[in-house]
N, CA, C and O atoms as a Maestro MAE file, in Angstrom:
{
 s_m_m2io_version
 :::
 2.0.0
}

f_m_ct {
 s_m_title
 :::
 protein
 m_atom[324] {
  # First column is atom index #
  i_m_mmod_type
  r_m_x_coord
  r_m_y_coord
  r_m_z_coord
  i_m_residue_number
  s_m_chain_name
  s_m_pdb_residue_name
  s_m_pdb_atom_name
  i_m_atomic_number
  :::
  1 25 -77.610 161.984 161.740 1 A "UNK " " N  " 7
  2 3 -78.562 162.172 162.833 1 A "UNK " " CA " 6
  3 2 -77.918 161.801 164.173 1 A "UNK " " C  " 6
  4 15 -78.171 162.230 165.299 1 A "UNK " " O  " 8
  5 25 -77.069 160.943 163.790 2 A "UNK " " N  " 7
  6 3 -76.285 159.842 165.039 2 A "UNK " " CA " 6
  7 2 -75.593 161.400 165.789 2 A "UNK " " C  " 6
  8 15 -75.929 161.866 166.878 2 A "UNK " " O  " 8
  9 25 -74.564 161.974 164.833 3 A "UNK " " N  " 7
  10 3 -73.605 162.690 164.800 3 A "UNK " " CA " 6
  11 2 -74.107 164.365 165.586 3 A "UNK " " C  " 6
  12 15 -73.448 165.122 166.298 3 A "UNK " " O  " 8
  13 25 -75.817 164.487 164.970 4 A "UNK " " N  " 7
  14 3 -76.413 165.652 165.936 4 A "UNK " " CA " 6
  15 2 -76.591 165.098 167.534 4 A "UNK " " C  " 6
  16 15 -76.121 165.675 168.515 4 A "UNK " " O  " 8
  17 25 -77.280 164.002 167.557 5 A "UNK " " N  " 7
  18 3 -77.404 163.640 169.283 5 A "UNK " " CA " 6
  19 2 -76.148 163.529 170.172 5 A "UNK " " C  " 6
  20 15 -76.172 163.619 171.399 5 A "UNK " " O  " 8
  21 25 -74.826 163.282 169.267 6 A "UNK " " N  " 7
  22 3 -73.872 163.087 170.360 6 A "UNK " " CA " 6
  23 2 -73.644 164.191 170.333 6 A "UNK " " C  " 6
  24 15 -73.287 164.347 171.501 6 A "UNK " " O  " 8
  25 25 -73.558 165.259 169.825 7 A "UNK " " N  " 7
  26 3 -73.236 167.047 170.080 7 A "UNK " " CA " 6
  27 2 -74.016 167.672 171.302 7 A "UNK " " C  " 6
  28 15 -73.639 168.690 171.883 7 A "UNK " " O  " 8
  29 25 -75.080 166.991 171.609 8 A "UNK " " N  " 7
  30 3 -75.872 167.401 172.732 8 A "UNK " " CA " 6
  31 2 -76.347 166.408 173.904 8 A "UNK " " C  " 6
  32 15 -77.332 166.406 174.643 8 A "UNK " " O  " 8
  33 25 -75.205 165.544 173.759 9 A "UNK " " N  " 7
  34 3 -75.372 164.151 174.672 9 A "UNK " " CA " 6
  35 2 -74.961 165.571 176.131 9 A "UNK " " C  " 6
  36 15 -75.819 165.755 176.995 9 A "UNK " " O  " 8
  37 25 -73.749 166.318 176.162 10 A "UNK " " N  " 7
  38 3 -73.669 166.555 177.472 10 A "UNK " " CA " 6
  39 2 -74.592 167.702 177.648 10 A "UNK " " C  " 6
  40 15 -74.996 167.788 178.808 10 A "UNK " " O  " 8
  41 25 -74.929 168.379 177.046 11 A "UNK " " N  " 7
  42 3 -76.339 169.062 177.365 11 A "UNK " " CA " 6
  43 2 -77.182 168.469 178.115 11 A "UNK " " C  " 6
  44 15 -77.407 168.761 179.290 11 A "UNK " " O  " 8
  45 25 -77.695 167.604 177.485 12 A "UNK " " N  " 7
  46 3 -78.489 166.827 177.848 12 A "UNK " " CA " 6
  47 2 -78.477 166.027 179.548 12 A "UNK " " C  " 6
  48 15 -79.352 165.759 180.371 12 A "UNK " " O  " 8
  49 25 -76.945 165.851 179.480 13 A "UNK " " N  " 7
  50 3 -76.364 165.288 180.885 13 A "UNK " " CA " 6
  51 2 -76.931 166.139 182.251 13 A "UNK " " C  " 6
  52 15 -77.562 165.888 183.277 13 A "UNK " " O  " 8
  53 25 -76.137 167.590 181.431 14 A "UNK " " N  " 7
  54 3 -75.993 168.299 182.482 14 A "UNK " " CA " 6
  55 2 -77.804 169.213 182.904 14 A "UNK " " C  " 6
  56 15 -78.125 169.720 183.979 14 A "UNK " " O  " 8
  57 25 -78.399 169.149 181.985 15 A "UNK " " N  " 7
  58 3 -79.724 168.881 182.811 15 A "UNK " " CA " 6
  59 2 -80.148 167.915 183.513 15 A "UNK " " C  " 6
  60 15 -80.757 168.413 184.459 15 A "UNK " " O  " 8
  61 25 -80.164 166.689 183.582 16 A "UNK " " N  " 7
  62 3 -80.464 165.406 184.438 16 A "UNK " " CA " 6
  63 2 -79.811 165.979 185.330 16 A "UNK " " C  " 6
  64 15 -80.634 166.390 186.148 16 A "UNK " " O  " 8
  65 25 -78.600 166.292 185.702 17 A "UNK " " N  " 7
  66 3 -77.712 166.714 186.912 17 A "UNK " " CA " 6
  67 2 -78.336 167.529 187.326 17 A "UNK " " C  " 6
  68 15 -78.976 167.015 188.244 17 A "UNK " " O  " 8
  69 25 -78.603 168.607 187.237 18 A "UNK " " N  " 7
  70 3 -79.237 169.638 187.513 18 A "UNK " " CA " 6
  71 2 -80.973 169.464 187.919 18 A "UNK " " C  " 6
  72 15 -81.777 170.295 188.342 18 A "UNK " " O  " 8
  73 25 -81.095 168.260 187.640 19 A "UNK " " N  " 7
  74 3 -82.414 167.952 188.353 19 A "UNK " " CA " 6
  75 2 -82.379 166.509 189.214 19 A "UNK " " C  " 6
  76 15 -83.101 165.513 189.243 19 A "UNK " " O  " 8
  77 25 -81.317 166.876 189.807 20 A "UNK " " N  " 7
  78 3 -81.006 165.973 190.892 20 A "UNK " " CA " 6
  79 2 -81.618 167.068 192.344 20 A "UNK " " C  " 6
  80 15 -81.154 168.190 192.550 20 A "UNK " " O  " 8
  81 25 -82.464 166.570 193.005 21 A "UNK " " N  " 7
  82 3 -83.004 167.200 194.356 21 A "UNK " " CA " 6
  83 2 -81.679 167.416 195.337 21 A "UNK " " C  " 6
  84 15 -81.950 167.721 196.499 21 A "UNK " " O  " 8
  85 25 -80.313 167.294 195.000 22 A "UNK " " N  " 7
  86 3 -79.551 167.602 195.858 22 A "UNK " " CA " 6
  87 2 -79.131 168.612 195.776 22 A "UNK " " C  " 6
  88 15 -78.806 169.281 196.758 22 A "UNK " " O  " 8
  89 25 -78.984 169.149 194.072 23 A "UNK " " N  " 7
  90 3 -78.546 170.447 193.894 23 A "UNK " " CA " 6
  91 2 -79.267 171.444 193.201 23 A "UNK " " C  " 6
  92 15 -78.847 172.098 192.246 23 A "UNK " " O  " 8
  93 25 -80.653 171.540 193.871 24 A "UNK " " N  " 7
  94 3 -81.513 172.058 194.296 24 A "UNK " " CA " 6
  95 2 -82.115 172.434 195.764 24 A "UNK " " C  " 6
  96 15 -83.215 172.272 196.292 24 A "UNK " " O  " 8
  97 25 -80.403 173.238 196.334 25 A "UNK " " N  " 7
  98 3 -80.706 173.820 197.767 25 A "UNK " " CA " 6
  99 2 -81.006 175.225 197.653 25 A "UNK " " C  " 6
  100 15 -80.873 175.972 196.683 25 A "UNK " " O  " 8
  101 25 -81.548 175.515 199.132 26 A "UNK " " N  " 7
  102 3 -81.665 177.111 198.972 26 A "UNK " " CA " 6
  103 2 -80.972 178.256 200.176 26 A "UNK " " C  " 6
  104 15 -79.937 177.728 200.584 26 A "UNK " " O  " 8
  105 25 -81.095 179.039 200.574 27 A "UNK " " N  " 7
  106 3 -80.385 179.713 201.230 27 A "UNK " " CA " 6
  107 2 -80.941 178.861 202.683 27 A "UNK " " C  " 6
  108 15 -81.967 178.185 202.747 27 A "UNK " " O  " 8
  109 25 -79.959 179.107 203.790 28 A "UNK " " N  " 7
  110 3 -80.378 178.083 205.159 28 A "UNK " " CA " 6
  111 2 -81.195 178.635 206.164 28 A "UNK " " C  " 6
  112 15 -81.668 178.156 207.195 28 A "UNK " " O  " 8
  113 25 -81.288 180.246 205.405 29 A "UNK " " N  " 7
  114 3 -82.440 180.986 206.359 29 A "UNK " " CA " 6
  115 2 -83.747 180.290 205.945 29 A "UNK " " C  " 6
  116 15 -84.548 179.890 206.791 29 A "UNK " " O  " 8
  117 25 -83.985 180.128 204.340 30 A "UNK " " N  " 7
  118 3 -84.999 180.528 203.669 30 A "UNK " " CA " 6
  119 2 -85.569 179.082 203.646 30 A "UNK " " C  " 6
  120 15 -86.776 178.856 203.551 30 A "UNK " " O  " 8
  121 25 -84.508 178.010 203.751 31 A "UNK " " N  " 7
  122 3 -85.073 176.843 203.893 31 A "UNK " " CA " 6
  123 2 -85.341 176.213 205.677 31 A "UNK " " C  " 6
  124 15 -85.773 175.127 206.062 31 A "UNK " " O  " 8
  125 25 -84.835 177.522 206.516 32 A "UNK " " N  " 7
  126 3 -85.743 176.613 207.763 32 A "UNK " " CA " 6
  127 2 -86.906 177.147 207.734 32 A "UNK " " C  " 6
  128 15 -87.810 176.321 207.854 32 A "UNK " " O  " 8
  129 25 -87.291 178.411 207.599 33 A "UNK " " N  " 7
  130 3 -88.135 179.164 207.685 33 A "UNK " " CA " 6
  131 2 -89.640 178.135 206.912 33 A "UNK " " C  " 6
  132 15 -90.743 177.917 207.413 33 A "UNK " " O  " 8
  133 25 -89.157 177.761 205.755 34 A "UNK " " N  " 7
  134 3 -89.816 176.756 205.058 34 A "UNK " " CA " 6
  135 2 -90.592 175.619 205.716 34 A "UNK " " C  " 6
  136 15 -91.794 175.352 205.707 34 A "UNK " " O  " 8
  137 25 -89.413 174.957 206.361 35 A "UNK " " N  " 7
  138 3 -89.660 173.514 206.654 35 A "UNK " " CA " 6
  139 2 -90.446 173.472 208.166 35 A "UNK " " C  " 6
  140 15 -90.875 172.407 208.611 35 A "UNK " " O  " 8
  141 25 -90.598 174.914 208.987 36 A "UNK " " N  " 7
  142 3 -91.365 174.789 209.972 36 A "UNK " " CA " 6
  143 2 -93.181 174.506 210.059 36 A "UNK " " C  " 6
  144 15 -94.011 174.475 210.968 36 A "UNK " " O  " 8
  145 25 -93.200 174.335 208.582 37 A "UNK " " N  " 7
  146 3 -94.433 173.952 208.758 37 A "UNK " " CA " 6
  147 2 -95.125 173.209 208.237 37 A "UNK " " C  " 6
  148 15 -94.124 172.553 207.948 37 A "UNK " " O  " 8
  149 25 -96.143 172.477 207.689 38 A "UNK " " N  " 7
  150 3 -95.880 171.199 206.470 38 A "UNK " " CA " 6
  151 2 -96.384 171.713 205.091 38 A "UNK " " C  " 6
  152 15 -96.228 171.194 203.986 38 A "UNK " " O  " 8
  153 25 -97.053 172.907 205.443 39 A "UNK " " N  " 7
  154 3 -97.555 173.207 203.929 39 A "UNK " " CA " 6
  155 2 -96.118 174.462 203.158 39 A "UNK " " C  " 6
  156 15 -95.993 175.032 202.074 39 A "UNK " " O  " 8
  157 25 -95.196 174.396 204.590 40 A "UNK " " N  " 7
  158 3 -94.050 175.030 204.070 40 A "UNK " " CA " 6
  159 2 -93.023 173.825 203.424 40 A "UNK " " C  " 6
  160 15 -92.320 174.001 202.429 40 A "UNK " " O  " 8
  161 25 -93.083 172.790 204.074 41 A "UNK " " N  " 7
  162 3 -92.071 171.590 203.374 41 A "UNK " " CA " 6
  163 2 -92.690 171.339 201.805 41 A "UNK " " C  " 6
  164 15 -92.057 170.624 201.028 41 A "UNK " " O  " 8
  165 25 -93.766 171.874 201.463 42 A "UNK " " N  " 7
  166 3 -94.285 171.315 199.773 42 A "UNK " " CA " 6
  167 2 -93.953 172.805 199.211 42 A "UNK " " C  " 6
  168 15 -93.711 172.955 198.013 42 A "UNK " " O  " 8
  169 25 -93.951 173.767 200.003 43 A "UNK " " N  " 7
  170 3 -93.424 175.478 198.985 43 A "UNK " " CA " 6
  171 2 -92.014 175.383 199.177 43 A "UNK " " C  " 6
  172 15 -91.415 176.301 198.616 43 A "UNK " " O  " 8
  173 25 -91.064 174.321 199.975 44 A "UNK " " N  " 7
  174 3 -89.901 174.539 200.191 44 A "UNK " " CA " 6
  175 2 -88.934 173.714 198.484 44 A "UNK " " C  " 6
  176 15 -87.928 174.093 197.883 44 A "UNK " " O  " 8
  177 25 -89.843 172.564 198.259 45 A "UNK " " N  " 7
  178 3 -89.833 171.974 197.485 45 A "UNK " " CA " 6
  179 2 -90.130 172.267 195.549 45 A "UNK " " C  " 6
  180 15 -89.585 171.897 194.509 45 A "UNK " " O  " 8
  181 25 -91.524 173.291 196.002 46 A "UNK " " N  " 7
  182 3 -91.705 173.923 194.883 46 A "UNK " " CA " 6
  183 2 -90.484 175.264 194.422 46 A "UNK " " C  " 6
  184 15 -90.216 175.660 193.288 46 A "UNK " " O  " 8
  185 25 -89.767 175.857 196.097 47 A "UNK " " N  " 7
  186 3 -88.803 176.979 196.036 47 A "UNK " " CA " 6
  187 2 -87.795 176.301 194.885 47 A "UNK " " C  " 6
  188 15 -87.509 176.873 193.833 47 A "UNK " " O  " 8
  189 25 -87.354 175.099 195.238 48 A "UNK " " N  " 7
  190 3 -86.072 175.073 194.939 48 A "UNK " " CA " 6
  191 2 -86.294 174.527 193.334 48 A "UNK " " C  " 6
  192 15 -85.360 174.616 192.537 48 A "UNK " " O  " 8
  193 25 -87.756 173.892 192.888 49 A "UNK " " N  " 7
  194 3 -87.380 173.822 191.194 49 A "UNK " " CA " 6
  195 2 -87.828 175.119 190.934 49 A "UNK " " C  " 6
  196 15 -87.884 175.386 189.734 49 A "UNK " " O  " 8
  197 25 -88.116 175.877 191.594 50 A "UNK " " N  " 7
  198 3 -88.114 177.340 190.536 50 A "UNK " " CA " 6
  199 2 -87.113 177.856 190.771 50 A "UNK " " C  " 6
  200 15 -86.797 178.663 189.896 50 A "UNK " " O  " 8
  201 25 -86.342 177.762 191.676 51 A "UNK " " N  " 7
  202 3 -84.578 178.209 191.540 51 A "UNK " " CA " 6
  203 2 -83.769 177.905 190.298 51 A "UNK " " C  " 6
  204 15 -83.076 178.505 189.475 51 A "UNK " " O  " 8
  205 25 -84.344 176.248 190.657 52 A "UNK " " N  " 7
  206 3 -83.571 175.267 188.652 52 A "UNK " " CA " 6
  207 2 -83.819 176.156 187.508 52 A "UNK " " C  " 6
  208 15 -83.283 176.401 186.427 52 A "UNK " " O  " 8
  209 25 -84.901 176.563 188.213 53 A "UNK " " N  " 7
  210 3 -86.004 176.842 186.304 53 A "UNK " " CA " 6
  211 2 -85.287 178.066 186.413 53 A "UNK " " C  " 6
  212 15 -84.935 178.372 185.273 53 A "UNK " " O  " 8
  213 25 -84.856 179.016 187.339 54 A "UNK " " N  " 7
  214 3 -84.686 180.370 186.764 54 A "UNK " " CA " 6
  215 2 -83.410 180.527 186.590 54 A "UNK " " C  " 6
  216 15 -83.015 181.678 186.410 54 A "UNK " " O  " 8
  217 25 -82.242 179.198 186.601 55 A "UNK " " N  " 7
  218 3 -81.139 179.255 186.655 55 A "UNK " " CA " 6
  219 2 -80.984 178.477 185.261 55 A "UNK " " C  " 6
  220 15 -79.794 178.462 184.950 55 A "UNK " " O  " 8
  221 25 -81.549 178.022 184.604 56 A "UNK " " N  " 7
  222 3 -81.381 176.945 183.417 56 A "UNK " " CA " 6
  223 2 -82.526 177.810 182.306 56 A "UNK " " C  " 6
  224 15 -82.723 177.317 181.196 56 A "UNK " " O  " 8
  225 25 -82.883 178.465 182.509 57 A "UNK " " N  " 7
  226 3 -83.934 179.287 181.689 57 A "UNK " " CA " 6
  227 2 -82.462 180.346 180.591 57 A "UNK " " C  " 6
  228 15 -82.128 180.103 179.431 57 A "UNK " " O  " 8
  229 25 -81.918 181.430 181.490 58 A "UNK " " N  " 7
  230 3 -80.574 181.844 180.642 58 A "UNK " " CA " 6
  231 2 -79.703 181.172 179.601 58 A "UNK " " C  " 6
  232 15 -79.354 181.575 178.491 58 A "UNK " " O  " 8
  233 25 -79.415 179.936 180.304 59 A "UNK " " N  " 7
  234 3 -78.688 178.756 179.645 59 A "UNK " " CA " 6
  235 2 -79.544 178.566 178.277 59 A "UNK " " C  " 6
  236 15 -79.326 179.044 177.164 59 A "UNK " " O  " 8
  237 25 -80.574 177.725 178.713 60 A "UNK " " N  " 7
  238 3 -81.368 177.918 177.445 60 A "UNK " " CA " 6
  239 2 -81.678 178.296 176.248 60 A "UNK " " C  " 6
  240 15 -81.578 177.659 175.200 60 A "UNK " " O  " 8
  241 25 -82.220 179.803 176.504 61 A "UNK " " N  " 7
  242 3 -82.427 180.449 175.352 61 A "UNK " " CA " 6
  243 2 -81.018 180.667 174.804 61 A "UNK " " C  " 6
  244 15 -80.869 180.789 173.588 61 A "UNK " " O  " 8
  245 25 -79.850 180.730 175.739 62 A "UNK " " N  " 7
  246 3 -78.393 181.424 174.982 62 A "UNK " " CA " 6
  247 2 -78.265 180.243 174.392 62 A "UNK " " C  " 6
  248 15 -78.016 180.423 173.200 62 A "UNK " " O  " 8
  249 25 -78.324 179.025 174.694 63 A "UNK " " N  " 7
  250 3 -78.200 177.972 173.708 63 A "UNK " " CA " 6
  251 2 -79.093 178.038 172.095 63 A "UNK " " C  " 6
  252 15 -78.747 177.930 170.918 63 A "UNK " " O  " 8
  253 25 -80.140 178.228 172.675 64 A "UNK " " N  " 7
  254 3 -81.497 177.819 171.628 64 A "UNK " " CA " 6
  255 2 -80.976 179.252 170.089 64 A "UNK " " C  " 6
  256 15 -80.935 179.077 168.872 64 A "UNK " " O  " 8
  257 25 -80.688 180.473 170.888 65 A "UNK " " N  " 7
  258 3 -80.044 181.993 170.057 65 A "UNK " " CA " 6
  259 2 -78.424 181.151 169.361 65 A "UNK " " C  " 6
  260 15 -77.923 181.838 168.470 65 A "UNK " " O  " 8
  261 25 -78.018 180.470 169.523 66 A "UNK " " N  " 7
  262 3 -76.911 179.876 169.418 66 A "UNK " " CA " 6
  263 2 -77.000 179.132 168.583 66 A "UNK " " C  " 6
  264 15 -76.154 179.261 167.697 66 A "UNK " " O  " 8
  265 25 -77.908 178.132 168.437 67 A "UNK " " N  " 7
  266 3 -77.876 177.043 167.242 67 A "UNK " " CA " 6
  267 2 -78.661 177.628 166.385 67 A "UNK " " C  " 6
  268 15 -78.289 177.534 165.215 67 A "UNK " " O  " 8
  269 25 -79.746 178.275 166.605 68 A "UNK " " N  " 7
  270 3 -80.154 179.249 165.756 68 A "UNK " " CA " 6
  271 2 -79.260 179.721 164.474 68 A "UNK " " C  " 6
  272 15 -79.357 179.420 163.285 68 A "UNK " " O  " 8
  273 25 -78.259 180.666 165.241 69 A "UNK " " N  " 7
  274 3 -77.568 181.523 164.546 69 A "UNK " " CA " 6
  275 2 -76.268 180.490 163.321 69 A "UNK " " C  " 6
  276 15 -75.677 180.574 162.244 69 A "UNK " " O  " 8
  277 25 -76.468 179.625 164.469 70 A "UNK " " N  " 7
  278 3 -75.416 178.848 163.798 70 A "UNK " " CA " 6
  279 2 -75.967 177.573 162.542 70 A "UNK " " C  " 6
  280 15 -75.358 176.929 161.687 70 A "UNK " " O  " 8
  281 25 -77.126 177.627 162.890 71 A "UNK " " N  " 7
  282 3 -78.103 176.817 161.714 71 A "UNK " " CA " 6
  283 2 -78.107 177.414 160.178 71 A "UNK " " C  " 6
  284 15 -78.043 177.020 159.014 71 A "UNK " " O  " 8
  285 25 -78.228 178.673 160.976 72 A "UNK " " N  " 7
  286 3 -78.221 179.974 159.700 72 A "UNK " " CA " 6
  287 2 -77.371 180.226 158.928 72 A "UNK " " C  " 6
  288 15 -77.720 180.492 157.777 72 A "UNK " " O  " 8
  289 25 -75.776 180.236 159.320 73 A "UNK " " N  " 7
  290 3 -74.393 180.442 159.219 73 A "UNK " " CA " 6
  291 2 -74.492 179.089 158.184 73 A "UNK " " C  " 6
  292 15 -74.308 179.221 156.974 73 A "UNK " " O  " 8
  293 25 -74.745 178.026 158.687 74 A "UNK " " N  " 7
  294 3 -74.417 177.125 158.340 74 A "UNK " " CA " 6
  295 2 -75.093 176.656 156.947 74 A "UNK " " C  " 6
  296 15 -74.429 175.919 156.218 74 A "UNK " " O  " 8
  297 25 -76.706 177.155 156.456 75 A "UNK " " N  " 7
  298 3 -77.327 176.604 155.534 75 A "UNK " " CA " 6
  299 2 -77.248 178.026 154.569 75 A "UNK " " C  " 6
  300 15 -77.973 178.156 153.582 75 A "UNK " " O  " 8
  301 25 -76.241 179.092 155.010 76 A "UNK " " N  " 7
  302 3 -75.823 180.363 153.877 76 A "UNK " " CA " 6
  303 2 -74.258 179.545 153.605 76 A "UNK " " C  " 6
  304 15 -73.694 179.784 152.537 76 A "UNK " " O  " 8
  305 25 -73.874 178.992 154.180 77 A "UNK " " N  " 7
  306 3 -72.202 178.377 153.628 77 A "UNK " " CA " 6
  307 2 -72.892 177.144 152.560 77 A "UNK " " C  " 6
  308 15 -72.357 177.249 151.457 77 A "UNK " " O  " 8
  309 25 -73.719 176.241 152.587 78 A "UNK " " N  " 7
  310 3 -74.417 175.817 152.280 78 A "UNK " " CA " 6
  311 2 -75.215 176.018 150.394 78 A "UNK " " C  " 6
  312 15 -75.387 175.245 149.451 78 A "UNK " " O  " 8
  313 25 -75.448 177.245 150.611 79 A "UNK " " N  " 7
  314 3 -75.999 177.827 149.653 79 A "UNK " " CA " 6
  315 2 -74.717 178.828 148.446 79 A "UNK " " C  " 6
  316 15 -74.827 179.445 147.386 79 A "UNK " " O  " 8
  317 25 -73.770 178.542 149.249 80 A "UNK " " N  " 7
  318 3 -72.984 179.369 148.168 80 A "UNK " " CA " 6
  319 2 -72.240 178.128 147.875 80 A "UNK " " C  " 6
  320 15 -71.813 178.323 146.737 80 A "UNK " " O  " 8
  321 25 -71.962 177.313 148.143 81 A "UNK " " N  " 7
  322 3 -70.705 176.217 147.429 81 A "UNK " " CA " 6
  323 2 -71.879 176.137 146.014 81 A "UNK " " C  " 6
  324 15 -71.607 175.457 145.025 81 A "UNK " " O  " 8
  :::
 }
 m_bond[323] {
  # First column is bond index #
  i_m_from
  i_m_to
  i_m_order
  :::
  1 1 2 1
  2 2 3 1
  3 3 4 2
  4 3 5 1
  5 5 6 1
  6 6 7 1
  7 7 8 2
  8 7 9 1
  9 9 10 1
  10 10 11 1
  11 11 12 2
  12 11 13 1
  13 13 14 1
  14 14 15 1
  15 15 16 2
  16 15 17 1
  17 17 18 1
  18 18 19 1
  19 19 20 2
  20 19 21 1
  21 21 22 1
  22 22 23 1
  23 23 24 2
  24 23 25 1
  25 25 26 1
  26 26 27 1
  27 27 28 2
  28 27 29 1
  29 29 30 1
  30 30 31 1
  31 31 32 2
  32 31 33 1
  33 33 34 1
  34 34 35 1
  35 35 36 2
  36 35 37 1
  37 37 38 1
  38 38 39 1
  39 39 40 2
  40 39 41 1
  41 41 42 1
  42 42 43 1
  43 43 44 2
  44 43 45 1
  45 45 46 1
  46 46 47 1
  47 47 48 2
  48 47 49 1
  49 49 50 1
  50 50 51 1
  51 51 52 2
  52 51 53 1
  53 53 54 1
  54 54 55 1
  55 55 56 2
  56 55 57 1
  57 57 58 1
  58 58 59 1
  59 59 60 2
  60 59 61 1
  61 61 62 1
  62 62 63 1
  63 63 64 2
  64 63 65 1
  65 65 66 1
  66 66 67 1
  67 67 68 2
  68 67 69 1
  69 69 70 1
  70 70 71 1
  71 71 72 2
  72 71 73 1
  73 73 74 1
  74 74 75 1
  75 75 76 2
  76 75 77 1
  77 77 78 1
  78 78 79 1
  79 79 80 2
  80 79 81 1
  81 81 82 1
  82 82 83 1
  83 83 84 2
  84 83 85 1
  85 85 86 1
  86 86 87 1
  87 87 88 2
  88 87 89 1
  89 89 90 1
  90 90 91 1
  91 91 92 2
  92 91 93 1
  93 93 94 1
  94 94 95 1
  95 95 96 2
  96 95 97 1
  97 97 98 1
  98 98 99 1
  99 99 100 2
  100 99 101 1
  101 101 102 1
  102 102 103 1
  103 103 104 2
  104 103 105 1
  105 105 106 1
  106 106 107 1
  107 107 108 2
  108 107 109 1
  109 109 110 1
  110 110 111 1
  111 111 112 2
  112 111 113 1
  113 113 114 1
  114 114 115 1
  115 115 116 2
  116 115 117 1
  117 117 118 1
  118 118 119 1
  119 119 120 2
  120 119 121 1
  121 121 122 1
  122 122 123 1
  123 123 124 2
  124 123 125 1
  125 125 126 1
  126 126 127 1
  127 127 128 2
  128 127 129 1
  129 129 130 1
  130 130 131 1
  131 131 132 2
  132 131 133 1
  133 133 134 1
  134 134 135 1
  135 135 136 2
  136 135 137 1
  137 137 138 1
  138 138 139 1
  139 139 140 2
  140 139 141 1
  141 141 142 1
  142 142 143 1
  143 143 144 2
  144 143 145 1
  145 145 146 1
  146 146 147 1
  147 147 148 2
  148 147 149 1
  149 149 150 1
  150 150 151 1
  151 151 152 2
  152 151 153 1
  153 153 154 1
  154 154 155 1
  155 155 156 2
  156 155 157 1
  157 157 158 1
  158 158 159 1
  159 159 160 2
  160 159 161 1
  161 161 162 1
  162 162 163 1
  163 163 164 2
  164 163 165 1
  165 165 166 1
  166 166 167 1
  167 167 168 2
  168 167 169 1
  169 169 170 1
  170 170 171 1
  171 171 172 2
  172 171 173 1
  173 173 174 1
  174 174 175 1
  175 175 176 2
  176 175 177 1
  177 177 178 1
  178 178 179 1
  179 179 180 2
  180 179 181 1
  181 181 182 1
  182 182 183 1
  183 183 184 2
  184 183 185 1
  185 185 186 1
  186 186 187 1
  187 187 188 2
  188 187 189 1
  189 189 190 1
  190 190 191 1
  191 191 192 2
  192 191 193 1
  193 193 194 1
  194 194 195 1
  195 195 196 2
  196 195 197 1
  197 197 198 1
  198 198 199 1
  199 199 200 2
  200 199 201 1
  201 201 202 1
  202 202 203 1
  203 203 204 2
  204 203 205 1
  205 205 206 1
  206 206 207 1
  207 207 208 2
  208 207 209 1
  209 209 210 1
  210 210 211 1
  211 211 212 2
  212 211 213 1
  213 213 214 1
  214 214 215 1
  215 215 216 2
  216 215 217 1
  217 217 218 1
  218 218 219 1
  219 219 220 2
  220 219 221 1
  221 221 222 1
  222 222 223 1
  223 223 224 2
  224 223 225 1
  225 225 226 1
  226 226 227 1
  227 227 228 2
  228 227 229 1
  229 229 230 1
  230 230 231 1
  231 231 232 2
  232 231 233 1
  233 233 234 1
  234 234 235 1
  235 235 236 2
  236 235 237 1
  237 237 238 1
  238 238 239 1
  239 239 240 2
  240 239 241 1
  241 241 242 1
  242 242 243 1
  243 243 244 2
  244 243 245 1
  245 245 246 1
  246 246 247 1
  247 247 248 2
  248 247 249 1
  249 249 250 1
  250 250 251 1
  251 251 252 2
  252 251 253 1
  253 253 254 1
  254 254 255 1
  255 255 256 2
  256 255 257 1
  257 257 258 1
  258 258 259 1
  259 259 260 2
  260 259 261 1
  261 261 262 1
  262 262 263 1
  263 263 264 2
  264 263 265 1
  265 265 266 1
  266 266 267 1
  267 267 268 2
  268 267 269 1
  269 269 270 1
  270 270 271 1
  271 271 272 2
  272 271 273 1
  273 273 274 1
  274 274 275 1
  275 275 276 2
  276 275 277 1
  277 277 278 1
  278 278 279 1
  279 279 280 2
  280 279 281 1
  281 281 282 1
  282 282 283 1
  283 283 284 2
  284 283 285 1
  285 285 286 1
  286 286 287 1
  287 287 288 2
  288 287 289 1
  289 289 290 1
  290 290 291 1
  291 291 292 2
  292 291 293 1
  293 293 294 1
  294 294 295 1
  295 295 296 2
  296 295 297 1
  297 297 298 1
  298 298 299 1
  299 299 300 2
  300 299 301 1
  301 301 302 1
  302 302 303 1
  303 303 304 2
  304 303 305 1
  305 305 306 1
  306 306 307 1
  307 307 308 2
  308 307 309 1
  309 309 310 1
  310 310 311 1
  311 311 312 2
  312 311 313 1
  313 313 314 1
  314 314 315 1
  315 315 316 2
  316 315 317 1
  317 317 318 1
  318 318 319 1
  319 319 320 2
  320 319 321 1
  321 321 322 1
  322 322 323 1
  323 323 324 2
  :::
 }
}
């Protein structure tokens, strides 16, 4: 069990990173345009985690199709010894 969590310790990392508010910027048009107003500084804020989300969403599923496949691979090697 030990041996599955450290396989996805940097997964795991590199989301926390990725939800760091620093690297969650947006283009410098799109974020002044934003911040000129105050109910634009809370959509400027909401802009940039749906940037995260639509940039870590790909990652994701290609991961999630990935262990999948490889769960599968793994409990047919499994079944023939």
């Amino acid at each position: 069990m030990m041996n599955r969590f450290l396989r996805f310790l940097p997964f795991l990392f590199l989301v926390f990173l990725a939800a760091h508010p620093a690297g969650a910027q947006v283009c410098g048009l799109c974020k002044l345009s934003l911040m000129n107003s105050p109910e634009g500084r809370h959509l400027a804020k909401a802009f940039n985690h749906g940037i995260l989300f639509l940039l870590a969403m790909p990652y994701a599923l290609g991961g999630l199709i990935t262990f999948g496949l490889y769960s599968i691979k793994r409990n047919e090697n499994k079944d023939d010894q």
